[in-house]
N, C-alpha and C positions, 0 to 999 in steps of 0.2 A: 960644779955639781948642778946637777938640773933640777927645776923647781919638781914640788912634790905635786903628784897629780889628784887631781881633788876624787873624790867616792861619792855615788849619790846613790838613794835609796828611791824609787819610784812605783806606789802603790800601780796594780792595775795597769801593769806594763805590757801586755800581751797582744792589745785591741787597739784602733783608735787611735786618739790624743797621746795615751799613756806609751803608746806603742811608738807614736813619732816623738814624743820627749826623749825616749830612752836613747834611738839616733841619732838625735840632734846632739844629745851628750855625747853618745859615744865619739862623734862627729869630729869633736872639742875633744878629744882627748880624755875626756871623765870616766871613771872607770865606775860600771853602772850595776847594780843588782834592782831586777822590777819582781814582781808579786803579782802573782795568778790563780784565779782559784784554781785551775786544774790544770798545770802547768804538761807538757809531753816533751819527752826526751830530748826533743830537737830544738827546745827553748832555752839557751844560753843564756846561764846569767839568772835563770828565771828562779822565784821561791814561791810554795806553797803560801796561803794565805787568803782567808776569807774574812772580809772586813767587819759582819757581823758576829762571826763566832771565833774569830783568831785570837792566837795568848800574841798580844801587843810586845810583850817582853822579848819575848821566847822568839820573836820576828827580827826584832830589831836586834839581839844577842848575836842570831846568825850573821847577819849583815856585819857585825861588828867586828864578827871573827872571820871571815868572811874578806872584806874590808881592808879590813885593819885599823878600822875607825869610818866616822861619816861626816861630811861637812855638807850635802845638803842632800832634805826630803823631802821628797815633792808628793802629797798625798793627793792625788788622780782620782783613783776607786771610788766609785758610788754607787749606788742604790736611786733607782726609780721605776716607781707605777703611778698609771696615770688614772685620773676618774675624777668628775666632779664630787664636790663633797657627800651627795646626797648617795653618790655609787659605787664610793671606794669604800668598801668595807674597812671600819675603824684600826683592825689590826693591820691591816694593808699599808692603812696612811701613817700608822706607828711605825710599823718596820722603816718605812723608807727614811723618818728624820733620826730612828735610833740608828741604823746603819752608818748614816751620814754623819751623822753629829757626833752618838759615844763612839763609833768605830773609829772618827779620825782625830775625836780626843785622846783616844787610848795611843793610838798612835805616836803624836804629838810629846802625851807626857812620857810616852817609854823613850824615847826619842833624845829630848831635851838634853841629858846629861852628855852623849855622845856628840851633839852639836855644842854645847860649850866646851867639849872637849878642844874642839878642831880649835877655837879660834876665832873662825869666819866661820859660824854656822849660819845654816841657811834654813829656813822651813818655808814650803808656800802650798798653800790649799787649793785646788782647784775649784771653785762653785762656779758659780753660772749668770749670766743675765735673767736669769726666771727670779732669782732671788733676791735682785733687783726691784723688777717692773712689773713681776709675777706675768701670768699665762690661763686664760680659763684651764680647767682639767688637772691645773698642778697646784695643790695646795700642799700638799705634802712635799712635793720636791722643793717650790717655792721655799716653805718654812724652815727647810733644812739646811738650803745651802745660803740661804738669810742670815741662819743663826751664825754658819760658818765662819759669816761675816765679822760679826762682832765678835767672836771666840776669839779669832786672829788676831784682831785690833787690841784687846785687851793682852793677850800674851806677847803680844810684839812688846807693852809696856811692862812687863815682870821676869820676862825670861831669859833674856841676858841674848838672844840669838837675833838675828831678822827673820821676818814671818811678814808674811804678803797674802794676797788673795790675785789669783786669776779669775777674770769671766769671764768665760766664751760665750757667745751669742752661738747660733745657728751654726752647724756646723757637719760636711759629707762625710760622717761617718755612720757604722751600724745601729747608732741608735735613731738615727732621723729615718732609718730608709721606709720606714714604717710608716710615715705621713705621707696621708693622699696628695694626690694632685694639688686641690683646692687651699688645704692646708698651707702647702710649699709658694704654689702661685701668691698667696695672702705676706707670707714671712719676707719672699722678695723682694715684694712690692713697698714694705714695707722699710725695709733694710737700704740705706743709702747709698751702698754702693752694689746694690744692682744681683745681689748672689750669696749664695751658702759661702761660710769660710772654708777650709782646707785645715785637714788634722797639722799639716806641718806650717801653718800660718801660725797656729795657735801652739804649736810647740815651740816656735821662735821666740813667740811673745813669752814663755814661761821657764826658756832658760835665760833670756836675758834677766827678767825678774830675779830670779831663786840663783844666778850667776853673774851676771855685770851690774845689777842695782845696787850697787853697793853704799850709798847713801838714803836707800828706801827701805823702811821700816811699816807696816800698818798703813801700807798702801793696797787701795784696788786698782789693779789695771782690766777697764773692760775693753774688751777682744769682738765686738761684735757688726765690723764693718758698719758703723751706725743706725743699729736697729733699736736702741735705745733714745735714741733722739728726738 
C-alpha cells in the first residue's frame, strides 16, 4: 500500500507567493485546496474566501470535506496600505493589522483540531521582513505581520501541531510592481545578493518549512536574499 498523500489548505492561492506554493505542492504530490476572494471557473481547486470578513469555520469544514482531512496550512493572505503614520487614515491602518492578525487567528484556531487530527500537522504564517526591520510608510503592515510573529511562537508552545513563520523580503510579484524606479534601485542596493527574489524562491522556502522541517517548531525562516543584514 502506498503512503497516504498529505492535503494542504493555502490561504490566498490565486496570485503571487500563494500561487507558487500551491505548485510547488501540487509539484510533490500534495493534494492542495487554495482561497480566493473571487475565485473564476477555471481556478481548480480554488475556495471562496475573504480574510477579513470569512466564517473561519465554514472554510476550513469545506476543506475538511473536501479533503478528507488537512495536515498542513499555510496562511499566505494579507492585507496592506501604505502611508506614513501622519497619512494613513486610522481606519486604514486598523484594517490592515485586523485583516492580518484576527483573519489569520480565526484561521489558525478553526484549523487547530483538523491538524491534530492528521498526526503531523503543520501550520505556517507567511509575514514579512517589514515586520522584522520595519520600512518608512509601513507601520501598519510592519505591526501586523510582527505580531504574526509572536502569535506563531506562542501557539507553536500550546497547540500540539508545528507552526512556523515565513519572511520574505523583496519579492517580483504584483504587489511590488507598484514601486518606482528610485524605490527598487534603493531595495537592491541594499539587498546582498544583488535583486528581487522570485515568487517560486519563496515557495520553496515555505514548503520545505510547513513539509520537510519536521524538527522546527517556532521558528522564523527569513527569505530575503540578505536584505536584512
Amino acid at each position: 500500500m502506498g503512503a497516504t498523500r498529505r492535503r494542504a489548505l493555502v490561504t490566498g492561492g490565486a496570485r503571487g507567493i500563494g500561487r507558487a506554493i500551491v505548485s510547488e505542492l501540487a509539484d510533490r504530490g500534495v493534494d492542495v485546496v487554495f482561497t480566493s476572494r473571487k475565485p473564476s471557473p477555471e481556478m481548480a481547486g480554488a475556495e471562496p474566501y475573504d480574510l477579513l470578513d470569512g466564517d473561519a469555520e465554514d472554510l476550513i469544514g469545506r476543506c475538511v470535506r473536501r479533503l478528507g482531512g488537512l495536515d498542513t496550512v499555510i496562511l499566505n493572505a494579507g492585507e496592506w496600505a501604505g502611508g506614513r503614520i501622519e497619512q494613513l487614515p486610522p481606519q486604514d491602518w486598523w484594517r490592515v493589522v485586523e485583516t492580518n492578525l484576527r483573519g489569520n487567528h480565526l484561521l489558525a484556531r478553526a484549523a487547530l483540531p483538523a491538524l491534530r487530527a492528521s498526526g503531523a500537522g503543520s501550520l505556517l504564517l507567511v509575514s514579512s521582513v517589514i515586520g522584522q526591520a520595519g520600512f518608512p510608510g509601513d507601520t501598519a503592515y510592519a505591526s501586523a505581520k510582527s505580531a504574526m510573529t509572536g502569535f506563531a511562537r506562542a501557539l507553536a508552545k500550546e497547540s500540539g501541531v508545528r507552526v512556523n513563520v515565513l519572511a520574505p523580503g523583496f519579492v517580483d510579484t504584483d504587489m511590488t510592481t507598484g514601486l518606482g524606479e528610485r524605490a527598487r534601485r534603493r531595495i537592491v542596493e541594499r539587498t546582498v545578493l544583488g535583486r528581487f527574489g522570485t515568487a517560486e524562491e519563496i515557495a520553496r522556502a515555505a514548503v520545505f518549512l510547513a513539509e520537510d522541517a519536521t524538527f522546527c517548531t517556532g521558528a522564523v525562516l527569513t527569505v530575503d536574499g540578505g536584505w536584512t543584514l
